[in-house]
N, C-alpha and C positions, 0 to 999 in steps of 0.2 A: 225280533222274536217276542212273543208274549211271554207277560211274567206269570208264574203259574202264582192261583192264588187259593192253590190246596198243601197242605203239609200232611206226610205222615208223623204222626203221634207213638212214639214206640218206649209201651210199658212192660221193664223187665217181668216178667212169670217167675215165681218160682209156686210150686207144687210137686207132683206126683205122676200123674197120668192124665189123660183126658181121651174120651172116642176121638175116632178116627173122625167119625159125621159128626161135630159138633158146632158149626156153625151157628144151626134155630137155637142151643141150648143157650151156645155165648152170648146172642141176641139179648136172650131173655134174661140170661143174670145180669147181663149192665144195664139192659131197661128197669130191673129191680132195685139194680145200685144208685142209678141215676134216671128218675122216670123222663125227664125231659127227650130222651132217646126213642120212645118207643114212639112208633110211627113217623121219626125223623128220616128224613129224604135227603139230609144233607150228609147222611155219614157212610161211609163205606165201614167195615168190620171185617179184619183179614183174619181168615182160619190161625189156629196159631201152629206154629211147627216143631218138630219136634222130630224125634229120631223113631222110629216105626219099632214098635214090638210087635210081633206077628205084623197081622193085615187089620186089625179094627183097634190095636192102642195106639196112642202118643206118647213116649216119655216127655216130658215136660220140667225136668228135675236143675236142666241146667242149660245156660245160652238160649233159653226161649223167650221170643219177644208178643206181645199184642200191640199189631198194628193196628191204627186207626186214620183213616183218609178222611181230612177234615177240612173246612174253610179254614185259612190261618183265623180268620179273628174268632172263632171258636174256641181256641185252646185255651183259654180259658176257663169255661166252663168247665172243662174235661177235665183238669185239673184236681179236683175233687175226687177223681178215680186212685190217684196217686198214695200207697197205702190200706188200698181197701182189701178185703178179701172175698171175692165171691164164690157160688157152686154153681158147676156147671157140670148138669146132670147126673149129681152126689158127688161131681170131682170137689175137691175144695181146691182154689187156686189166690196168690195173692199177688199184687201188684206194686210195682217197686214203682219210684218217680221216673217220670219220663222225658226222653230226649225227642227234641223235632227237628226232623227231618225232611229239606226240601226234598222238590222231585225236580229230577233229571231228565233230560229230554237223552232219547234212545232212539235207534233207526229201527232197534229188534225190541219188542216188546211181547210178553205172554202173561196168560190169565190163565190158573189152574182152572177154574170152572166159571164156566157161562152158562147160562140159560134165559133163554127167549122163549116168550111165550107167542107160539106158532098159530095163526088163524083159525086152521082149521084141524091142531093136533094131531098127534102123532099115529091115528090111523091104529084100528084092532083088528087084525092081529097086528105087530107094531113091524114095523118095514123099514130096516137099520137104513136102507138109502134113502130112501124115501125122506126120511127122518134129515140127513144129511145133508142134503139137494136143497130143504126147506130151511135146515140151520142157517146154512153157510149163505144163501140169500139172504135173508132177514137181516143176518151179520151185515154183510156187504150193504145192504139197505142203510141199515141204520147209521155204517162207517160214512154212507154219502151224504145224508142228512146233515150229519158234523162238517162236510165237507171235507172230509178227511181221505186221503190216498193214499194207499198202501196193499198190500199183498197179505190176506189174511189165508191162513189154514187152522184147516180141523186137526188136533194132534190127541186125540180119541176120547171115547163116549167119558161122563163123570156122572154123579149124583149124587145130590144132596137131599136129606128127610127133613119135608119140614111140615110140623106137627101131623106125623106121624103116615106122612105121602110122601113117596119116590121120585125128585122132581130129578130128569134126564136133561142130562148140558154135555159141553163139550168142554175140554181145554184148547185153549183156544192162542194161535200166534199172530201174531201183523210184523210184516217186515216190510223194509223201502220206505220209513215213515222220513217226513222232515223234522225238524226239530221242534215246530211250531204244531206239526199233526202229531208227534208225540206226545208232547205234553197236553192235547186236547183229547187224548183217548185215553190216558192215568184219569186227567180231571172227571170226564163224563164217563167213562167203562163203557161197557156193551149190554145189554140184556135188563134182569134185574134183580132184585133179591139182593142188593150191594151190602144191607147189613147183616146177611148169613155169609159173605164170605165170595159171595160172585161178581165177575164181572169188572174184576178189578186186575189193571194191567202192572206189569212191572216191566224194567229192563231186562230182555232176556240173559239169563244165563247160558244155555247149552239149550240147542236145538234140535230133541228128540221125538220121535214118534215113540209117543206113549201109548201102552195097551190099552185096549179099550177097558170101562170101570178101574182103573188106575186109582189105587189110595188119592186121596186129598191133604195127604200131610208134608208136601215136598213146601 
């Protein structure tokens, strides 16, 4: 089996609140915190979680983490994040020191949100199968390029705003993975936009059909 040679990075939160859609924002406060971040391709940035007030808050007050999918020999640098406080679109949030976290190979894996960006777009007026039919290949494409097999579904529509455009994804499952195609689709995800929060797999928890436009805070 290959050794994975990504870590998640996981700095306690403590704060208040934060949006629901904040992915672009977290982006942007730790590119501020740390410029070396911005236009990095090596970092995944996982939405932070939080228990849902209504449908567009996150409390964030307690047990909330920021994950970060990193090359191990990275963590280093990150380290620097450790103690800082940033804003993330006027939320003030702060960051405690962080523990690393290998990654696990899993047969069920899921990604809150993915998105691909589709050749020839999603078509005006917009054609929810359509839309679908062009996901789920692309998906499947790109799973084969990895050389990767497994059983992917769509487990319904998501979005993320990033500066200040509605960008349409899925949540997205693969099951029947091996343990070596597991850990090669945590490492590489699907799609893009990895540092607003996409495209980034976990071991599945529970496997539900989610409503379509489905909060992003699970």
């Amino acid at each position: 089996m290959i050794q994975p040679t990504h870590v998640d990075l996981a700095f306690p939160v403590r704060g208040g609140t934060l949006p629901r859609d904040h992915g672009y924002a977290l982006y942007g406060a730790l590119s501020r915190a740390l410029p070396a971040l911005h236009r990095a391709e090596w970092i995944g940035i996982q939405s932070i979680p939080g228990r849902m007030i209504g449908r567009e808050t996150v409390d964030v007050q307690t047990g909330s983490y920021l994950r970060l999918r990193v090359p191990a020999e990275k963590i280093g640098m990150l380290l620097v994040l450790a103690g800082r406080s940033i804003e993330v679109q006027g939320h003030a949030i702060h960051l405690g020191a962080p523990t690393v976290h290998s990654l696990k190979p899993a047969a069920a894996l899921d990604a809150q949100l993915v998105v691909i960006k589709l050749t020839d777009g999603v078509g005006t007026p917009f054609d929810r199968a359509a839309f679908d039919r062009k996901f789920a290949a692309e998906a499947n494409r790109q799973l084969a390029k990895l050389g990767v097999v497994g059983e992917l579904a769509l487990r319904g529509r998501r979005s993320v705003t990033v500066g200040g455009r509605r960008v349409i994804g899925h949540a997205v499952g693969i099951d029947g993975l091996s343990a070596e195609h597991s850990l090669m689709v945590q490492v590489h995800g699907l799609g893009g936009k990895r540092t607003m929060g996409c495209g980034l797999f976990r071991p599945a928890r529970v496997t539900i059909a989610l409503a379509a436009e489905a909060p992003l805070a699970s």
